[in-house]
C-alpha positions in Angstrom: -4.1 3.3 -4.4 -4.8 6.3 -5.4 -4.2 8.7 -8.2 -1.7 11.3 -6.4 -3.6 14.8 -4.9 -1.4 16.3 -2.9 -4.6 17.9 -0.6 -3.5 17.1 2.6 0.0 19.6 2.7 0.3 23.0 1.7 1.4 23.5 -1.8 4.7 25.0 -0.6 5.5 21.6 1.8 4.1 19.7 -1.1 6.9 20.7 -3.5 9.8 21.0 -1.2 8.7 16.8 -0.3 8.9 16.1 -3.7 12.3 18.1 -4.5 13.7 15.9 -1.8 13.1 12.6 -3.2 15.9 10.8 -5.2 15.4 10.7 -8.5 13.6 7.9 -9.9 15.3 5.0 -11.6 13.7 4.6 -15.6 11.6 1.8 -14.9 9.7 4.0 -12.0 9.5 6.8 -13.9 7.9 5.1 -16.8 5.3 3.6 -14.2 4.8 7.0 -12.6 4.5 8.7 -16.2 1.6 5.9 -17.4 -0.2 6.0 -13.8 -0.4 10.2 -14.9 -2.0 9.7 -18.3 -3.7 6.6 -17.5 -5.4 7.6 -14.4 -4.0 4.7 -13.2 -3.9 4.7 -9.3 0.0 3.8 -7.9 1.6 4.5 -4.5 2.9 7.9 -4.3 6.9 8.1 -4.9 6.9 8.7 -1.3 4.9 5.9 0.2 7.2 3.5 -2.1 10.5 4.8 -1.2 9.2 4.4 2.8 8.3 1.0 2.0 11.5 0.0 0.7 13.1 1.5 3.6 10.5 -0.4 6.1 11.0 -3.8 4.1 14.3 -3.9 4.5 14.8 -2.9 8.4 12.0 -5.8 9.1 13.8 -8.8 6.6 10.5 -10.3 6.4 10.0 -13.4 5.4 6.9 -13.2 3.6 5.5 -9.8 1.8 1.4 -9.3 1.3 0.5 -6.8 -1.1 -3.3 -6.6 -1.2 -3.9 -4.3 -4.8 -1.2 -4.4 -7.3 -2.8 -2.4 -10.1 0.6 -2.0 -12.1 3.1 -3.3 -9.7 4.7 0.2 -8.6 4.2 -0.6 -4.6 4.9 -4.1 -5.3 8.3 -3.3 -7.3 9.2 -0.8 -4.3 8.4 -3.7 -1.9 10.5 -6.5 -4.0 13.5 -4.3 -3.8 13.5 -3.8 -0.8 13.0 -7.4 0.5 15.4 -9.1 -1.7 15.3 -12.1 0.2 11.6 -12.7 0.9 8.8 -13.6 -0.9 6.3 -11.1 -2.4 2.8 -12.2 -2.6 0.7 -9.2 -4.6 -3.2 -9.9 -4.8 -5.1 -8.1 -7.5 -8.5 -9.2 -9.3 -7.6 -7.2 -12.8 -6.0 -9.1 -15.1 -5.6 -6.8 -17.9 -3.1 -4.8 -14.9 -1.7 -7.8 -13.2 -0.4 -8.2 -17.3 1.3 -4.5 -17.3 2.7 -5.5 -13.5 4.4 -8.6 -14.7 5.9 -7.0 -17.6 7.4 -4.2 -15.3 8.4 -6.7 -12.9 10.4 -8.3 -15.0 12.5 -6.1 -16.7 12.9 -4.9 -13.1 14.4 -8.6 -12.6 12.9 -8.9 -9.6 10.0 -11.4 -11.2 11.3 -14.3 -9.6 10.2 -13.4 -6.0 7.4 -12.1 -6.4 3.9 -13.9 -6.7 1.2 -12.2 -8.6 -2.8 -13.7 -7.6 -5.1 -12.8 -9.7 -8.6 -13.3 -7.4 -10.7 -11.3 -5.0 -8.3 -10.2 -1.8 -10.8 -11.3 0.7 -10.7 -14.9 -0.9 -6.9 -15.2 -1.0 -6.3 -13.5 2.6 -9.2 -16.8 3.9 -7.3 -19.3 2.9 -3.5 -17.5 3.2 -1.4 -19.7 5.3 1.2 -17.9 7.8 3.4 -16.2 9.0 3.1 -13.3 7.2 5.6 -10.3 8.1 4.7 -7.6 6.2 1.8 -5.7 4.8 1.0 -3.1 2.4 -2.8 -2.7 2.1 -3.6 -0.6 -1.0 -6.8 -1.7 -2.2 -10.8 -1.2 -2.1 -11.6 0.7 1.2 -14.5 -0.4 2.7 -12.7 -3.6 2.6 -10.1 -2.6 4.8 -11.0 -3.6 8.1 -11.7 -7.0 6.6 -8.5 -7.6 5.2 -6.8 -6.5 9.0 -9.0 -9.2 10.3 -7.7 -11.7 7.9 -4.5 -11.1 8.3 -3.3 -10.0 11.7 -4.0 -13.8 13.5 -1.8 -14.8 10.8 1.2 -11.8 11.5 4.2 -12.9 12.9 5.0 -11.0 16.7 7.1 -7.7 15.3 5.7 -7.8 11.7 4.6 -4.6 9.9 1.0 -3.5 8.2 1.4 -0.5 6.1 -1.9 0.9 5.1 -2.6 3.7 2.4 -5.3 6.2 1.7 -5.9 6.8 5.1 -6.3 10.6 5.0 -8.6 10.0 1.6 -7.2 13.6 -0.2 -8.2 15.0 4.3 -12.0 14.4 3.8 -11.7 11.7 6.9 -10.7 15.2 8.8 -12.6 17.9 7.3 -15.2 16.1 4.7 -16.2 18.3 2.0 -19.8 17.9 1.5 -20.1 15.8 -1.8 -17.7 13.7 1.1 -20.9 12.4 2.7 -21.8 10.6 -0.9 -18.5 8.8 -0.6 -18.8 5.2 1.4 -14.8 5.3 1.4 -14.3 8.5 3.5 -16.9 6.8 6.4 -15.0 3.5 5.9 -11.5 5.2 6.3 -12.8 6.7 9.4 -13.8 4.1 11.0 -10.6 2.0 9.9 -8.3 4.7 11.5 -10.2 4.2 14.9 -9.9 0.4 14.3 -6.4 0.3 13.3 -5.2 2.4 16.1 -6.9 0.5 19.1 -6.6 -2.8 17.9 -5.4 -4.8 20.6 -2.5 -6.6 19.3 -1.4 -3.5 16.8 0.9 -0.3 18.3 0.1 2.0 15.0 0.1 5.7 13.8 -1.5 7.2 10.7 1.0 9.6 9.3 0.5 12.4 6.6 2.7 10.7 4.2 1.1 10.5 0.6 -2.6 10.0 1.1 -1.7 9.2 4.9 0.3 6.2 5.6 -1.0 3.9 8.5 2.0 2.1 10.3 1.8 -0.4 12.7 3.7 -3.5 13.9 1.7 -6.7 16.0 2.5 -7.0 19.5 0.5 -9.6 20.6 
């Protein structure tokens, strides 16, 4: 998650993006409007329309969020997958609060399981299949949570990974970049995520850069 910097597109494409997007229903609009003065990081209004769409053409079974911070992702991802299970892993409390309330006037509280714990220690002992995944959480633990997660994937399921372009410093690092352990993790995690053996995946510029990939072995 990340608060939204639009860095990697030209201003011009930046805004045309945006003017395409459907307008946002109340309850996404009030979550976008306290992720701006809160400094709050959410998915980008982007990333969660394309996870909707994604959710719904897999039908998973089983949904893993790893970072909820205030539920936008995870509200994109419970409306998409009306008839799976949401699982949404986030250590901070005082957000997973503000998530639940948005959740459920969303009415979509009933599906969805909010953990509040360390990812790392929920993915260990996460029992499968698991068919779809948004990762959206602390960077340099990203490779970690693939590793966790993809013996446990279903054949065909998705992992959706955000922040992969990190505002285009994993491209063309500013120097204040090489202070920053995320842009070097990110970097590395592109090179993992795309020659992983039992992945097909892409990193798109969508948002912050949108990794996509589905398991094939």
């Amino acid at each position: 998650m990340k608060v939204r910097d639009d860095a990697i597109l030209r201003p011009a494409q930046a805004d045309y993006l945006e003017r395409l997007l459907p307008e946002r229903d109340p309850i996404l609009a009030e979550m976008e409007g306290l992720a701006a003065t809160g400094g709050i990081p959410i998915s980008d209004p982007e990333v969660g329309l394309l996870l909707e769409i994604l959710v719904r053409s897999v039908r998973p079974g089983l949904v893993v969020e790893v970072g909820t911070a205030i539920g936008y992702g995870t509200l994109c991802l419970a409306r998409g997958a009306a008839d799976a299970r949401v699982l949404s892993i986030d250590p901070d409390a005082e957000r997973l609060d503000v998530a639940r309330g948005f959740l459920t006037r969303a009415g979509v509280q009933d599906r969805v399981e909010l953990v509040e714990e360390p990812a790392l220690d929920v993915l260990a002992r996460l029992e499968g299949p698991v068919d779809f995944v948004y990762l959206d959480a602390v960077k340099t633990e990203y490779r970690q949570y693939l590793d966790l997660l993809v013996p446990k994937m279903s054949i065909g399921g998705t992992v959706v990974a955000d922040n992969l372009l990190w505002q285009g410093w994993v491209a063309d690092p500013p120097p204040e970049a090489a202070r920053d352990p995320n842009t070097e993790a990110l970097r590395a995690f592109n090179r993992y995520l795309v020659g992983h053996p039992q992945l097909r995946a892409t990193v798109l510029p969508v948002g912050d850069g949108l990794g996509v990939a589905t398991r094939v072995s």
